[in-house]
C-alpha positions in Angstrom: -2.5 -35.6 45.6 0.6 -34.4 47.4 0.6 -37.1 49.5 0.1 -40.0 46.9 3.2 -38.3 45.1 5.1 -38.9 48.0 4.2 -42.2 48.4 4.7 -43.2 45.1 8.2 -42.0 45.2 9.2 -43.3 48.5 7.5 -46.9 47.4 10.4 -46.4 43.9 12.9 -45.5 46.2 12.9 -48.3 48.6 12.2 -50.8 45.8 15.2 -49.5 44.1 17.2 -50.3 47.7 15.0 -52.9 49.6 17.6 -54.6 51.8 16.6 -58.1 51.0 14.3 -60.8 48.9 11.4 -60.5 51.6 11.5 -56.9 52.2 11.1 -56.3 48.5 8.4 -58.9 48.1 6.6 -56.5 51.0 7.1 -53.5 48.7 6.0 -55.2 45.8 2.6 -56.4 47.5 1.9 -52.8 49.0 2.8 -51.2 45.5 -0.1 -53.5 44.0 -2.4 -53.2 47.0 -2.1 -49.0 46.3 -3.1 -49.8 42.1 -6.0 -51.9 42.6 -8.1 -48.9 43.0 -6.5 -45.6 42.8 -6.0 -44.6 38.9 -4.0 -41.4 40.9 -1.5 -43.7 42.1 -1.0 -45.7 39.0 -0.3 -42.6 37.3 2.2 -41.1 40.1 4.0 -44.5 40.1 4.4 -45.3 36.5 6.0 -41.4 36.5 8.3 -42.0 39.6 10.0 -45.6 37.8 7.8 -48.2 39.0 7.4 -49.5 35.4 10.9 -50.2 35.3 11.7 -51.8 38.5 8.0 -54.2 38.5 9.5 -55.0 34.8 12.8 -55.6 35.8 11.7 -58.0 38.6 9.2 -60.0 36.0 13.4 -61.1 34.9 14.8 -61.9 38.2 15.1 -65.5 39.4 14.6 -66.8 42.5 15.2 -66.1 45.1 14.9 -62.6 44.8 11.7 -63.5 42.4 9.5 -65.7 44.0 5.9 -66.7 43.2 4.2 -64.1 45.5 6.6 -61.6 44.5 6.0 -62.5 40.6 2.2 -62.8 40.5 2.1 -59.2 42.7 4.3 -57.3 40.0 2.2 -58.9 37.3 -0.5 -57.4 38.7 0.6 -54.2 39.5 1.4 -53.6 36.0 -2.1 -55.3 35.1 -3.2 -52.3 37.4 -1.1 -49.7 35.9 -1.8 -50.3 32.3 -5.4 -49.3 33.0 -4.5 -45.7 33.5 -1.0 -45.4 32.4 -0.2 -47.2 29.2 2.7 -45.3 27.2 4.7 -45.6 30.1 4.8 -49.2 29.6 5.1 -49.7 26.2 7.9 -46.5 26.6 9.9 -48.6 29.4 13.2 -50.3 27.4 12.7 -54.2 27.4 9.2 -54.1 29.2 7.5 -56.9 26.8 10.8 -58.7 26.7 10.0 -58.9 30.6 6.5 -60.3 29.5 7.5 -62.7 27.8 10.6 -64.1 30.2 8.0 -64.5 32.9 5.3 -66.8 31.3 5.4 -70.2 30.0 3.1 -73.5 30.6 5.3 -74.0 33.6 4.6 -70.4 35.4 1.8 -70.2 37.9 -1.8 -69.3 36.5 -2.1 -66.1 38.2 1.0 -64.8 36.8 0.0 -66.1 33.1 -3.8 -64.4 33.2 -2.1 -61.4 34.5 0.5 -61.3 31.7 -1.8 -61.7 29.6 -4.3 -59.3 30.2 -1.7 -56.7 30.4 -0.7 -57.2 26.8 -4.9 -57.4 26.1 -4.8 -53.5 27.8 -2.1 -52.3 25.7 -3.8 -54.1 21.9 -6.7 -51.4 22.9 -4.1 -48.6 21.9 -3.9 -49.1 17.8 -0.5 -47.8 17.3 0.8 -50.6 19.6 -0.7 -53.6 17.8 2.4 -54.1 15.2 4.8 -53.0 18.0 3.2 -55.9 20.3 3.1 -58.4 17.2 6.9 -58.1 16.0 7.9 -59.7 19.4 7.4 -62.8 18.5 9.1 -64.1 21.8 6.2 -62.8 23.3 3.4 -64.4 20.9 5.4 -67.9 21.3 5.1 -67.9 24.9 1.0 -66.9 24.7 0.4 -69.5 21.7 2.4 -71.9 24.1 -0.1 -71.6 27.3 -2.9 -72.8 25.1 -1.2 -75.3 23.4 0.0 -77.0 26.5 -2.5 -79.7 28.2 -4.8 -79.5 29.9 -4.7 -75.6 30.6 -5.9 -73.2 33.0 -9.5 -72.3 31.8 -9.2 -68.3 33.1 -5.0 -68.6 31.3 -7.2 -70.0 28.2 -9.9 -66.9 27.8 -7.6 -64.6 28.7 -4.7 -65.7 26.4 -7.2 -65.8 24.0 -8.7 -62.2 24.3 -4.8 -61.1 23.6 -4.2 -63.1 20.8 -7.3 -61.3 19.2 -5.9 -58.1 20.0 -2.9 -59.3 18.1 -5.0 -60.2 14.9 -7.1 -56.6 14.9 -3.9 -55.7 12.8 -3.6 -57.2 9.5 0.0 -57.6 9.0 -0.1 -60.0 12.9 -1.9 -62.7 11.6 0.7 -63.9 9.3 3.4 -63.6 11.9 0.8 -65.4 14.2 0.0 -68.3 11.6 4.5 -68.8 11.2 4.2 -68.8 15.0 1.7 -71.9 15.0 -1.1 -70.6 16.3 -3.7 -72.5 14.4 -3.4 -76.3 15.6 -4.4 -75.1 18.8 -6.7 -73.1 18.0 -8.5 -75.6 16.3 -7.7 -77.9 19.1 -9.5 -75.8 21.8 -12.4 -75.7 19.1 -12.8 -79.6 19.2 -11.3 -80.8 22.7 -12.4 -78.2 25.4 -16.1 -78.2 26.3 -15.9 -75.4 28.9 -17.9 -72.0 28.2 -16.8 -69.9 26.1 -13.5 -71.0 25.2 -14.3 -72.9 21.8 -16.3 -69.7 20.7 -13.3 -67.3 21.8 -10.7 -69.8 19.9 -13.3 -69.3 17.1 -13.3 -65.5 17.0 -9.3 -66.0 16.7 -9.4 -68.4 14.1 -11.7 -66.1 12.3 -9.0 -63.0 12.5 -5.8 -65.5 11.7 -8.0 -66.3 8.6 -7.6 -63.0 7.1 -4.2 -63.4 5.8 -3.2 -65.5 2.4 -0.6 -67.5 4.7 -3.4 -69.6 6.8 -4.8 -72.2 3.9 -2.2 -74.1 4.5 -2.4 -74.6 8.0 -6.1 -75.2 8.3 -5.4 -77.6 5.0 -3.4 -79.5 7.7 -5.9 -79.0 10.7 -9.3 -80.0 8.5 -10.5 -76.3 9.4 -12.7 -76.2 6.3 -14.6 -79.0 7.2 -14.7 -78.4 11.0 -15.8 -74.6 10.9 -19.1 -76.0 8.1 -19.8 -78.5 10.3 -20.0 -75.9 13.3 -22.3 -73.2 10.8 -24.4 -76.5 10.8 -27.2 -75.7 12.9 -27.9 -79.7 13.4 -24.5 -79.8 15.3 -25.5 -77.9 17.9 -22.9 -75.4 18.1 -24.3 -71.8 19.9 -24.8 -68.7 18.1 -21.5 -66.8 18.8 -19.8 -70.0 17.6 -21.9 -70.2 14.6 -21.4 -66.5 13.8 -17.4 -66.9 14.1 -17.7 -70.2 12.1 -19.2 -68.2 9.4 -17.0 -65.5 9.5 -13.9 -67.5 9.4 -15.0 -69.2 6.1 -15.2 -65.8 4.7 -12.0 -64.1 5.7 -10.9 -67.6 4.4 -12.3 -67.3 1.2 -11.2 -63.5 1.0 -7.8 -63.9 1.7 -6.7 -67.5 0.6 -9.1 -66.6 -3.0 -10.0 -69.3 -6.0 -8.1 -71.8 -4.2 -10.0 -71.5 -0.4 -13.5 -70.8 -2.6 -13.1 -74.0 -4.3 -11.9 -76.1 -1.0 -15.1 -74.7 0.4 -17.4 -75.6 -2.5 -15.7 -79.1 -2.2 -17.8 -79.8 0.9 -21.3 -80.5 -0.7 -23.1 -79.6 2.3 -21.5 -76.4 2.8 -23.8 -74.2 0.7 -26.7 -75.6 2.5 -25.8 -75.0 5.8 -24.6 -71.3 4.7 -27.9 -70.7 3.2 -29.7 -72.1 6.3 -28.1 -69.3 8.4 -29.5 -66.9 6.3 -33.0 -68.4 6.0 -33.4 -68.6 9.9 -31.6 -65.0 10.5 -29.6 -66.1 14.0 -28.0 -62.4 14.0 -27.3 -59.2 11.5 -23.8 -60.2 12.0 -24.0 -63.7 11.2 -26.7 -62.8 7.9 -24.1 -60.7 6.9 -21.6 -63.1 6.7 -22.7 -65.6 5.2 -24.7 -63.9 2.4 -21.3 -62.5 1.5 -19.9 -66.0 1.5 -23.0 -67.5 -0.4 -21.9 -64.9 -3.0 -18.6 -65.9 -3.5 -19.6 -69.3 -3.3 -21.3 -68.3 -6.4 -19.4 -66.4 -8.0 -16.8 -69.8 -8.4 -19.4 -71.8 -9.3 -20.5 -69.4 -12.5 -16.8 -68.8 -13.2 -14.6 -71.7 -11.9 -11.5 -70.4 -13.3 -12.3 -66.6 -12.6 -9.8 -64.8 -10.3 -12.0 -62.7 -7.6 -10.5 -60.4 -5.1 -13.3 -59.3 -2.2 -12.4 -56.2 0.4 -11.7 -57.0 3.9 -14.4 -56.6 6.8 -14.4 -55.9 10.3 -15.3 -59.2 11.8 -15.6 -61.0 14.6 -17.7 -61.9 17.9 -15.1 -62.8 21.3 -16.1 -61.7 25.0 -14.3 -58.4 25.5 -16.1 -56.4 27.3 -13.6 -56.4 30.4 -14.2 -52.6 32.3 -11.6 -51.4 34.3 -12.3 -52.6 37.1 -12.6 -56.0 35.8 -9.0 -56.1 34.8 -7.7 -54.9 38.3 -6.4 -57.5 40.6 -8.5 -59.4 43.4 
């Protein structure tokens, strides 16, 4: 342990001084070579400054900042917020760096890695509405997905992030200003690769849960594109189907008479809701949607009746990342 202290200390010291562009770049690599696997040295790193320096580089332009030198401080920090978290989010300007570093132009690597550091920190709950007020840092996430054609790992791990953003309530709205939801809903229709629409889903389904998003998927035709997906005749998998379902709920919960009757507009949606209970895809999804039958109901006994329903933990999206999953190759 003695050892690893030293080394973590002469590793801050000669990043602090490193002579020139290419020595530091060396420092930089070794410093994320030492955090792949060592939770020790992440630890002994984060306490000797490395946070500060790695973050301070993430703001650098070239050529002190190249690409290596970029995608191996993004992933030392990736690798350091596995076992050292309040360091980070303690380190003066740290998601500021975050978000200076990625845009649709940076490199994928660096994006993924940016990403799935802010994913690490949204598993600590006191630093989901410290994450969600910088909203330089939620513009430059919603911005990877909504440019073309993007990276398919950027997409699923931008994604995952933007979830952790929406686990607190008082996000979504921020998220919704931000204009998340048209690509969202974009990803949902346009990209057929694994996963993604059904992650873009489980998104969708969080952003729901504030009053602010009937608008938005007004302007997107989210009603009608989330029914058509509980439709079992479309084809859409089960995770899809279960988010699909969920959305239309928080939808209804939040956005009240006026999302019910938008809902109930679509003379098939009852149907297809009642199907997913008949056939019994998942507890989840049963759950779901007998809730949403009910209020489905409930408007169509007492059209002009004002109904408030409780909040629920929702939501289906591929997050079972283990440590060792989020350290860098």
């Amino acid at each position: 342990m003695e050892v690893k202290g030293r080394t973590a200390c002469s590793l801050v010291k000669r990043m602090s001084h490193p002579g020139n562009a290419e020595a530091l770049g060396e420092i930089i690599a070794e410093i994320r070579l030492l955090t792949k696997h060592d939770a020790e040295v992440r630890l002994l790193l984060a306490d000797a400054g490395a946070v500060s320096l790695l973050a301070h580089h993430l703001l650098a332009s070239s050529p002190i900042a190249t690409p290596s030198s970029l995608e191996n401080a993004s992933a030392a920090l990736l690798n350091i917020s596995i076992s050292a978290r309040e360091p980070l989010m303690s380190t003066p300007g740290f998601l500021d760096a975050l978000a200076h570093c990625i845009s649709p132009a940076a490199s994928a690597d660096v994006a993924q890695n940016i990403a799935a550091v802010v994913f690490s920190l949204l598993s600590v709950d006191a630093y989901r509405p410290i994450v969600g007020s910088k909203k330089t840092l939620l513009s430059a996430l919603i911005a990877l997905i909504a440019a073309p054609d993007p990276d398919a790992r950027t997409v699923k791990d931008v994604l995952r992030a933007l979830f952790g953003v929406g686990l607190y309530a008082l996000n979504r709205a921020t998220m919704v200003d931000l204009g998340v939801v048209r690509p969202l809903f974009s990803l949902v229709t346009e990209d057929s690769r694994p996963g993604v629409a059904e992650d873009a889903l489980a998104v969708i389904a969080k952003v729901a849960g504030c009053w602010e998003s009937l608008q938005d998927f007004r302007n997107e035709s989210g009603i009608r594109i989330l029914v058509n997906l509980v439709d079992r005749k479309t084809g859409a998998s089960r995770r899809a189907r279960e988010n699909a379902v969920a959305a239309l709920l928080n939808l209804a919960m939040s956005g009240g008479d006026a999302a019910v009757a938008e809902i109930r507009q679509l003379e098939e949606a009852e149907a297809v809701v009642k199907e997913l209970v008949e056939n019994e895809i998942s507890a989840r999804a049963t759950s779901k949607a007998v809730a949403l039958l009910n209020a489905l109901e409930r408007r169509r006994r007492n059209p002009v009746e004002s109904h408030w329903i409780r909040d629920f933990d929702l939501l289906d999206i591929s997050t079972s990342h283990t440590s060792s999953e989020w350290t860098s190759n």
